[in-house]
Wavefront OBJ file of the C-alpha trace (Angstrom):
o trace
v 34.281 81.593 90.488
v 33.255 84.511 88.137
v 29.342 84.628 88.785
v 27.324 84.511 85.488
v 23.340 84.918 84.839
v 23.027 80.872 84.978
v 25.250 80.472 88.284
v 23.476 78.125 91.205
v 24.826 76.883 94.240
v 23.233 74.113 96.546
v 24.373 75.344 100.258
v 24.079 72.696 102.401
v 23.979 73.304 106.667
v 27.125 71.575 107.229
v 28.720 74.386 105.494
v 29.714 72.767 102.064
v 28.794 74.236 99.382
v 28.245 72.955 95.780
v 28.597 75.454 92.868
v 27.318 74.653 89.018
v 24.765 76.106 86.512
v 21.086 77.181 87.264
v 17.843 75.797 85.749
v 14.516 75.899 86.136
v 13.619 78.739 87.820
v 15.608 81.156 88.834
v 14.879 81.708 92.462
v 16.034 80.166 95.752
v 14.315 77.215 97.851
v 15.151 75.706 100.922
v 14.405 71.949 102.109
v 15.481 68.891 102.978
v 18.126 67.567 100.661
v 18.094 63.538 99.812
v 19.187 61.351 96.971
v 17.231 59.041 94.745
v 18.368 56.091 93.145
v 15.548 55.878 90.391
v 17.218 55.622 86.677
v 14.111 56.866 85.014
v 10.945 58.654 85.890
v 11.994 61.957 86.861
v 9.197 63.501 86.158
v 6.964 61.475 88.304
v 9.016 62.116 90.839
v 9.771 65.649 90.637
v 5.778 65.672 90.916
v 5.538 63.628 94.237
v 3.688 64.999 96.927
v 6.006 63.436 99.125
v 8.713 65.241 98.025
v 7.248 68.879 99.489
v 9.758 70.614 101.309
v 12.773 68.522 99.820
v 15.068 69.075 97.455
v 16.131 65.744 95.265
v 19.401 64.448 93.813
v 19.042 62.843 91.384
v 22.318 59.754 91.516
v 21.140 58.843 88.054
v 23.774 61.484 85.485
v 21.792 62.709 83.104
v 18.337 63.471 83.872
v 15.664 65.460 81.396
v 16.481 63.759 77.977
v 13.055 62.978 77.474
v 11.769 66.034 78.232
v 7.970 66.509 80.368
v 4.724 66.157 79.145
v 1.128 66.726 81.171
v -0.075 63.278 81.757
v 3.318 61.926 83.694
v 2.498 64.348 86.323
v 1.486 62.830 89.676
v -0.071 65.804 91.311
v -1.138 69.340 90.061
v 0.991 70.826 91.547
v 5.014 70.520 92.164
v 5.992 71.384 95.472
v 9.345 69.682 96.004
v 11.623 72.241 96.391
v 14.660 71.904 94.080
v 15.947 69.235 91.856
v 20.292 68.801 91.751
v 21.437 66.649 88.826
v 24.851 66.055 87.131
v 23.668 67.136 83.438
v 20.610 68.604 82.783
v 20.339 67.111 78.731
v 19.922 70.058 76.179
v 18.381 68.113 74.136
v 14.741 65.984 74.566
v 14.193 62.739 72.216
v 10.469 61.409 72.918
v 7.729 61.828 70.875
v 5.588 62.767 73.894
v 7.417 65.746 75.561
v 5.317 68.814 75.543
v 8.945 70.955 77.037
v 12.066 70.467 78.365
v 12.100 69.648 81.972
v 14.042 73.224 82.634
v 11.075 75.244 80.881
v 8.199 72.397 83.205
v 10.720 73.532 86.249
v 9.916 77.280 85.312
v 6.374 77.354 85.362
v 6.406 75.424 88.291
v 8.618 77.897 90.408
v 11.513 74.700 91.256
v 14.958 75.718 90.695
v 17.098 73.032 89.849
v 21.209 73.181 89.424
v 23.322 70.771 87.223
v 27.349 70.522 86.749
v 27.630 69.161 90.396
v 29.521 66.182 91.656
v 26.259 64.400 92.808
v 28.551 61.241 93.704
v 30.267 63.476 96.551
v 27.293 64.899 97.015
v 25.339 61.477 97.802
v 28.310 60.065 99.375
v 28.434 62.892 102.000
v 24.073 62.448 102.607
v 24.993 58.769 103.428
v 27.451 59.469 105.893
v 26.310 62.522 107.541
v 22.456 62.055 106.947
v 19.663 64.244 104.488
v 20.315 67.494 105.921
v 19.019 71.204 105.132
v 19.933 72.988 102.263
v 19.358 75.510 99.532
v 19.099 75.953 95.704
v 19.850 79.325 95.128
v 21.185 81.876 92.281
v 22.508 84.329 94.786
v 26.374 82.895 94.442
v 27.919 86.112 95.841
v 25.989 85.924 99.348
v 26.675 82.201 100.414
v 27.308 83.356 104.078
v 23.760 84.707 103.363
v 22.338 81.861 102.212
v 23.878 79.249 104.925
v 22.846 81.435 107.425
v 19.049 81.018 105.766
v 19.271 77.445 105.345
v 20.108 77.063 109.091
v 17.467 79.096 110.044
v 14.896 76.957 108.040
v 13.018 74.343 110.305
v 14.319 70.535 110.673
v 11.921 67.401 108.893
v 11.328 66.110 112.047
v 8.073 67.773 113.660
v 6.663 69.016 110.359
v 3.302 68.604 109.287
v 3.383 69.171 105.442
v 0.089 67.873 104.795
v -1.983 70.970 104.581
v 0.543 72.225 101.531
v -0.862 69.185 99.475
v -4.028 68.182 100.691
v -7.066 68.810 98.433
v -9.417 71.522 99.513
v -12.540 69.504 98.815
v -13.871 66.376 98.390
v -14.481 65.374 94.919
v -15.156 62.157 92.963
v -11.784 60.994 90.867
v -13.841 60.658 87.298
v -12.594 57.154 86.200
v -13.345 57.049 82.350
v -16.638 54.876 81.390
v -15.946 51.276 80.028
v -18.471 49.896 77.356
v -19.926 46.600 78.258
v -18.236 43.839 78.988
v -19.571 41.997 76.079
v -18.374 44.493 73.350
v -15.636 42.546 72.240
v -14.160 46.018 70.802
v -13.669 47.407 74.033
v -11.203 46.943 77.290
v -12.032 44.415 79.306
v -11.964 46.743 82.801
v -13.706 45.960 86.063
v -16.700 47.908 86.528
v -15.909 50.324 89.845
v -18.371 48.669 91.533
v -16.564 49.274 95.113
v -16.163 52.574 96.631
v -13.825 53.707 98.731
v -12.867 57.204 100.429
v -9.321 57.901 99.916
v -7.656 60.378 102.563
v -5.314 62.758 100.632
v -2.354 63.420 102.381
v -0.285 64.027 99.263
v -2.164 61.580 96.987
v -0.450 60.853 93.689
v -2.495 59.893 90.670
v -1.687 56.825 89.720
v -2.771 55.032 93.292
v -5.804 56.328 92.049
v -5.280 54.461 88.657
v -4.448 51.752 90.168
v -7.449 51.874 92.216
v -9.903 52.027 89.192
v -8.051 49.276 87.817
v -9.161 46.720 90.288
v -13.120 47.898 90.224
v -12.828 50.582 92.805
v -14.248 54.674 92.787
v -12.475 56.723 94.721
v -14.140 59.990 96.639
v -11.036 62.015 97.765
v -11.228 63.716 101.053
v -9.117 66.341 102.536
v -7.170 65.541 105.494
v -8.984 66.608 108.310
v -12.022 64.994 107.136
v -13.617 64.217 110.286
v -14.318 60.020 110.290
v -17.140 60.706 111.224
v -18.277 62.251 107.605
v -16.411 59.234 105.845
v -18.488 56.729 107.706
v -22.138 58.579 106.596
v -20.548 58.076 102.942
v -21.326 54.034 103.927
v -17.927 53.176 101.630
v -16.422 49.911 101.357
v -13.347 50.624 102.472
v -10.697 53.577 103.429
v -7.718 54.171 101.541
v -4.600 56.386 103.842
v -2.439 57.664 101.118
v 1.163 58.731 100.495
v 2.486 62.265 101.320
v 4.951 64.282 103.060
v 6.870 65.509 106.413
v 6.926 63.849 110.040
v 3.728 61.222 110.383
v 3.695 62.008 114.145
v 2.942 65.756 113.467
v -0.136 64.903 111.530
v -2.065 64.301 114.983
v -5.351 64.616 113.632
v -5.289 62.230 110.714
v -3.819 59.970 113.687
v -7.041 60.579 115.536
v -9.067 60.281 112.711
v -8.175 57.270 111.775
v -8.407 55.575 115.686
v -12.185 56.663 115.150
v -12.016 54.849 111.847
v -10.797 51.702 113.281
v -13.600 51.115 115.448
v -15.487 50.332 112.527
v -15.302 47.064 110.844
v -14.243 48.830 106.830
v -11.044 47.843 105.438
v -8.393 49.635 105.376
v -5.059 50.306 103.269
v -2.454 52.696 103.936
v 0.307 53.452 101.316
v 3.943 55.267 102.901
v 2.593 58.106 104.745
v -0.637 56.047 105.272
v 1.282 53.558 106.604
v 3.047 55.305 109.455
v -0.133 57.307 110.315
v -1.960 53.908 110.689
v 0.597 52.178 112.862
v 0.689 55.456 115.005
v -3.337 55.396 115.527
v -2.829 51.185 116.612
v -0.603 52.635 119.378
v 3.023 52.121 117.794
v 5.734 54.833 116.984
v 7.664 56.211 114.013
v 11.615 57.654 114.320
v 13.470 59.206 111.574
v 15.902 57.368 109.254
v 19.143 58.578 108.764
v 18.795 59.422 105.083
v 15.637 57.696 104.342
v 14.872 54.966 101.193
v 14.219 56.846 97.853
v 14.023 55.178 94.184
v 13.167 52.496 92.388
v 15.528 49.409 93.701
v 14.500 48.509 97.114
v 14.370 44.841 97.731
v 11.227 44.154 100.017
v 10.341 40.327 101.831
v 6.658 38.891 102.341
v 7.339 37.268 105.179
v 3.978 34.671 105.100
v 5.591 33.891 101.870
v 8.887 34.395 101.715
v 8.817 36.230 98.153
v 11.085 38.935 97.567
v 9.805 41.909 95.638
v 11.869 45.109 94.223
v 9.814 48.067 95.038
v 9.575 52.166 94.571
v 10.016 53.917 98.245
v 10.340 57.777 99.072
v 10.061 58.104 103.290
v 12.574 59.269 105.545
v 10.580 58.025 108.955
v 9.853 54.367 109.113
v 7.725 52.286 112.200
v 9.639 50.958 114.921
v 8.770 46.906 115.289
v 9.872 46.920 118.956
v 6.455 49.204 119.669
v 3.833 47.420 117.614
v 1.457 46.188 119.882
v -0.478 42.946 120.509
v -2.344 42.114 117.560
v -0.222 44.020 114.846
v 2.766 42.570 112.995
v 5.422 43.114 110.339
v 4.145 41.723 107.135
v 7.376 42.911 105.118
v 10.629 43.968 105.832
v 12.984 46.178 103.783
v 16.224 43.501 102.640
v 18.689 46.928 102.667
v 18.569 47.672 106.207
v 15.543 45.363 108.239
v 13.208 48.237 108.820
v 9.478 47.675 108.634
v 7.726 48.052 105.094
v 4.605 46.862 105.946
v 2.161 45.629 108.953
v -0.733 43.741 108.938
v -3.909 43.578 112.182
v -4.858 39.666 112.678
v -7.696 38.686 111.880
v -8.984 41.884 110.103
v -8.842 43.486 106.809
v -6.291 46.275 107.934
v -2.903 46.675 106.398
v -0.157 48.853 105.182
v 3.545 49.218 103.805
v 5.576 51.444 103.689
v 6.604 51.374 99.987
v 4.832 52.199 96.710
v 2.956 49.353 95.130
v 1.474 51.713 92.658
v 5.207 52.400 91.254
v 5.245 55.641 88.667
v 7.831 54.934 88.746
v 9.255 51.913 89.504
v 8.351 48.347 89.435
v 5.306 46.806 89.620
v 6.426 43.787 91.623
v 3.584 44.704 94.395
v 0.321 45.815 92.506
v -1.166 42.346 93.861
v -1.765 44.812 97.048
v -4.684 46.638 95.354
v -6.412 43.380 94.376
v -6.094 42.123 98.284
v -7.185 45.059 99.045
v -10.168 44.797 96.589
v -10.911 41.241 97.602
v -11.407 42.739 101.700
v -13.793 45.081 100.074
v -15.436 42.756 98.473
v -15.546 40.291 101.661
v -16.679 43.006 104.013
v -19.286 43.848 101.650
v -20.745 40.070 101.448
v -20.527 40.210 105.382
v -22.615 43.488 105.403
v -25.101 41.907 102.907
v -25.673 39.078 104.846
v -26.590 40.955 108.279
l 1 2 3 4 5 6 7 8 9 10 11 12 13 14 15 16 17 18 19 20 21 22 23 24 25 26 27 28 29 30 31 32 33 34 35 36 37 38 39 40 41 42 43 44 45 46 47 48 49 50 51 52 53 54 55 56 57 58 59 60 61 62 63 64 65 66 67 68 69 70 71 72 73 74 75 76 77 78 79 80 81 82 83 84 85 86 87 88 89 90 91 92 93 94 95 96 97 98 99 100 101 102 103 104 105 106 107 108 109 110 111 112 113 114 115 116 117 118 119 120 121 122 123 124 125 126 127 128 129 130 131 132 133 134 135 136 137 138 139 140 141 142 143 144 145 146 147 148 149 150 151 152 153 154 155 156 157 158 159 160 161 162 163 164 165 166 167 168 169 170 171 172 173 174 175 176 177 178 179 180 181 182 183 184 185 186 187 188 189 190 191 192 193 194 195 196 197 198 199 200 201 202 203 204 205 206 207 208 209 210 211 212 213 214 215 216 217 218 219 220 221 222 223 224 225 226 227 228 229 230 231 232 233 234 235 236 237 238 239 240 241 242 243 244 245 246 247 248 249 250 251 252 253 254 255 256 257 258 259 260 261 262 263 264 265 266 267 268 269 270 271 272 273 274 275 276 277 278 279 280 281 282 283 284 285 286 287 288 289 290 291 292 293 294 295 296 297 298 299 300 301 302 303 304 305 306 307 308 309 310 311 312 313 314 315 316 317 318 319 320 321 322 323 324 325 326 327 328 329 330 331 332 333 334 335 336 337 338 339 340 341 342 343 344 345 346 347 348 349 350 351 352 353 354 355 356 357 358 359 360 361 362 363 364 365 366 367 368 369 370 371 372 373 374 375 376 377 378 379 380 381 382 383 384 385
């Protein structure tokens, strides 16, 4: 290969290396590499919290042709760390693109490289497992670069939380409905329920989703002690998404044992999930590859209804160490792992997936209106004392 300005490899730590054409920006990241198997909505998840650290292939070929825009952003900042596609399209065709998705890459300091085989590529994370790699322009030191990318830490042990946790609490402003009688207006639930949200990556549109079924959202950093939440006297405690190894996040663990001890609801979303089943005594383990994109079949068991959901984790909850009390309210129909729990006989629940899609389908948003009507129970019982 004759190196050019636009050369990019992806370097991976098993020693293969992928060469193609550079976009984005032109420097070199190391992460985790995985696949996702989402058609559309690159953007959204480009912007993922839960992507820090990580680099993503895309399986989907051509990825960018409509461009990015300001409001499909799920974070304010991108911190995944590369994106590897088969084409990169030249040319955008929606009306609401604000750039191409190489110039968004740019000013947000992700490389990305195109003209790979991404179906060798995927093939190869499937067999052998997401693995550690680099995005990189320097093609003519890849014995540099492997030597790097083996030197860069392993997913498991890593606390990424503090690299997208908010600094400070603040309220999520939730635009102002008119009356409910003005017939010329929306007919939106007045956020009559509040709840503190812990951010361990949070993306935007749980908190959409959350103003959608009546609720405001103050959004704590993660080492909010519970201690603080509880003066706030909220309705209910949302754990949200976000990145790395849910065991290392120890203190959110604690945090939310102290939390449990209360009688509030509480909902935890991927991340939240695993860090709630950890503080009710059970354990997580790492999944070969993980569950990424849009397409993952999902089973209610009280009901038996099947529902095709978003995921992006690469640890799940073992069953075998739930303990008395907790159960598996879903299961994931691909491979059996847990994708959600439940606590009898109190409002406490989580799964593992993402109800609030962006993308993805919306086959699950009926889990922020159960988690609205606990709010709304718990506050009736706190009335009535």
């Amino acid at each position: 290969m004759n190196p050019t300005d636009e050369s990019a490899a992806l370097v991976l730590e098993n020693g293969e290396i992928f060469l193609g054409r550079g976009f984005g920006a032109r420097t070199e990241l190391m992460g985790e590499v995985v696949f996702n198997t989402s058609i559309t909505g690159y953007q959204e998840i480009v912007s993922d919290p839960s992507y820090a650290g990580q680099i993503v292939v895309m399986t989907a070929t051509q990825i960018g042709n409509v461009g990015a825009n300001a409001q499909d952003t799920e974070a304010r900042q991108v911190v995944c760390a590369g994106l590897a596609v088969r084409e990169c399209s030249p040319q955008v065709s929606s009306w609401r693109s604000e750039r191409t998705l190489s110039d968004w890459l740019d000013g947000s300091g992700v490389p990305g490289i195109e003209e790979i085989d991404t179906r060798a590529l995927t093939t190869m994370l499937r067999e052998e497992g997401a693995m550690r790699g680099a995005i990189t322009p320097h093609v003519d030191d890849l014995p540099g670069v492997l030597a790097r990318v083996l030197a860069w830490p392993k997913m498991d042990g890593l606390d990424l939380v503090p690299r997208v946790t908010c600094a400070a609490s603040y309220t999520w402003d939730a635009p102002t409905w008119r009356a409910a009688d003005d017939q010329r207006a929306p007919q939106v639930p007045v956020c009559d329920r509040h709840v503190v949200a812990y951010d361990f990556g949070i993306k935007e549109n749980i908190l959409r989703q959350l103003r959608d079924v009546g609720c405001r959202a103050t959004v704590v950093p993660a080492r909010t002690p519970a201690a603080e939440v509880l003066d706030m006297a909220p309705d209910g405690v949302f754990l949200s998404n976000g990145p790395g190894d849910p065991a290392a996040v120890t203190y959110a663990i604690a945090t939310v044992r102290e939390l449990l001890s209360s009688t509030l609801p509480v909902f935890g979303i991927c991340l939240g999930h695993q860090i709630l089943a950890l503080a009710l005594g059970a354990r997580t383990f790492k999944l070969p590859f993980g569950h990424h994109g849009g397409n993952h079949p999902v089973k209610e068991l009280a009901t038996g209804k099947v529902e095709i959901t978003a995921q992006n984790h690469g640890f799940a909850v073992d069953p075998a160490s739930l303990p008395e009390g907790v159960s598996v309210s879903h299961t994931n129909l691909f491979d059996g792992s847990v994708a959600g729990i439940m606590v009898a006989g109190r409002p406490v629940f989580g799964v593992q997936y993402h109800p609030e899609a962006s993308p993805g389908p919306h086959d699950s948003s009926y889990l922020f209106a159960r988690f609205r009507a606990a709010l709304d129970a718990h506050a009736a019982e706190r009335a009535s004392r």
